[in-house]
C-alpha angles and dihedrals in degrees: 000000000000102000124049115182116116136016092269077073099060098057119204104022088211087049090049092032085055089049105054093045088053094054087047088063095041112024092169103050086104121039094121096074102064099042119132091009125108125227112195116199113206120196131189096183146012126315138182111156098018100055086040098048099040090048083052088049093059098036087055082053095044089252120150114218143200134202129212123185102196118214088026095050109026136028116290105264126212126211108200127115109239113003131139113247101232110122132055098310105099102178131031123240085237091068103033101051088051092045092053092040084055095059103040127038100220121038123213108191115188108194123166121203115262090219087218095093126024099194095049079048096048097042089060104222110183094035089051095044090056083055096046097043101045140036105215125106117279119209108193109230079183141319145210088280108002145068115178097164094065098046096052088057091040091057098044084058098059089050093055085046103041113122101175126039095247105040114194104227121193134205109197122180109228129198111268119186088223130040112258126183130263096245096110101051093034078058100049094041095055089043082056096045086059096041093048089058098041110024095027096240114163109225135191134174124206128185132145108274113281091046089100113143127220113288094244084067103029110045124107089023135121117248131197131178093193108083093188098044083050091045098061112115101358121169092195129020113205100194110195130152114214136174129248124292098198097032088043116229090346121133111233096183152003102196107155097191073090098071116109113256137171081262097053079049095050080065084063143091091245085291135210108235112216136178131166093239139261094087131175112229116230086008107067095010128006119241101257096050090044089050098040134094090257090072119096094174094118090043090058089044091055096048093049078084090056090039086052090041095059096050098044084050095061087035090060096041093059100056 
């Protein structure tokens, strides 16, 4: 492996799925691939779970680690061909992605979409540039429209909590008082799509009209408008606001009779909530499901080390 950015990257999902329980049990079987290699970790923009899990994760495989905040911690760096220089940018995404590629040996890039332009978004520049202008392996922290990361923690998770061999998962759009990217549900979905093939999950995705996602992610799935009517008999509940696709990063509504609620629960097979974290409380989820034992949200954000240390392993053991 030498990308990782979306779920075609990670192979068979019960071969991935194996591995990561079996670091879990044994974090330390294999330090000895990352010493004396360094891992840099670049981030764009802010990061809780993803820079500390993925620091845990190469620690666990005797990898150093360092972290830039671009923007914070180095020039800001501009990504255009052809452009004079002449405004804020002082240094130019050609040098800089060859200059950090020269001092670490693996590169993690964590950027988020701007929600102005959806082609500039779609078309991934600055993931993509760390790809053209060096020629070490990229791990995506998260990208314009993707976080793999994520959904490979997301979906060992339901593994470890399934209770019955089809499990019905469930994506429901939830209210957000700012608009926030799709990156999040495009990832799950096309996780799902995967799973649904390989592992037989049964998945649905529910949102107010207008939520469509792009077709690449939204093709071949089962939609339904009606969160309660899609919410009947799940086994997990994936909770995740997201701005509109068509009318690119609007918000098209704020409805809160879609948060989730111990009523929206009752629907349920006895669910799993889940959510990638940050949520907002009483936005996204009310108080007594997300603090109840129904919730799963610290399990997934556990799992996001044994997600990162899969990846860095084969990583490593491809060099």
């Amino acid at each position: 492996m030498k990308y990782f950015t979306s779920v075609n990257d990670i192979g068979n999902l019960q071969q991935a799925i194996n591995e990561a329980k079996s670091l879990k049990n044994n974090p330390f079987a294999f330090e000895h691939l990352g010493k004396k290699k360094m891992l840099a970790l670049v981030f764009f923009n802010p990061s809780l779970r993803t820079r500390m899990s993925t620091q845990k994760a190469a620690f666990h495989l005797g990898l150093d680690c360092m972290i830039l905040n671009a923007f914070n911690d180095s020039w800001t760096i501009e990504t255009k061909d052809g452009i004079i220089m002449d405004g804020k940018a002082g240094e130019h995404i050609k040098e800089a992605v060859p200059v950090i590629a020269q001092y670490c040996d693996i590169i993690g890039i964590r950027a988020f979409a701007n929600l102005q332009d959806r082609d500039e978004d779609y078309n991934e520049i600055l993931l993509n540039s760390f790809k053209k202008y060096c020629d070490i392996p990229i791990i995506s922290l998260e990208s314009s429209i993707r976080h793999p990361l994520q959904s490979f923690a997301d979906i060992i998770t339901i593994e470890e909590q399934k209770v019955v061999n089809k499990p019905k998962i469930v994506l429901t759009w939830a209210p957000h008082p700012k608009a926030l990217p799709q990156a999040v549900p495009n990832s799950f979905t096309e996780w799902m799509k995967k799973a649904s093939v390989e592992l037989d999950y049964e998945f649905i995705i529910t949102h107010p009209k207008g939520y469509d996602l792009a077709d690449e992610f939204y093709s071949n799935c089962t939609i339904i408008h009606n969160q309660d009517e899609a919410l009947e008999g799940a086994d997990f509940v994936y909770a995740k606001n997201w701005s509109s696709y068509t009318e690119y990063g609007q918000i098209l509504s704020k409805d809160t009779s879609w948060t989730i609620n111990t009523h929206k629960m009752a629907l349920t097979n006895n669910a799993k909530f889940m959510h990638c974290l940050p949520v907002r409380r009483n936005m996204i989820v009310t108080d007594d499901v997300l603090d109840s034992s129904q919730s799963i949200v610290i399990q997934q954000a556990k799992n996001r080390i044994y997600s990162a240390q899969t990846v860095l392993k084969r990583i490593l053991e491809s060099m």
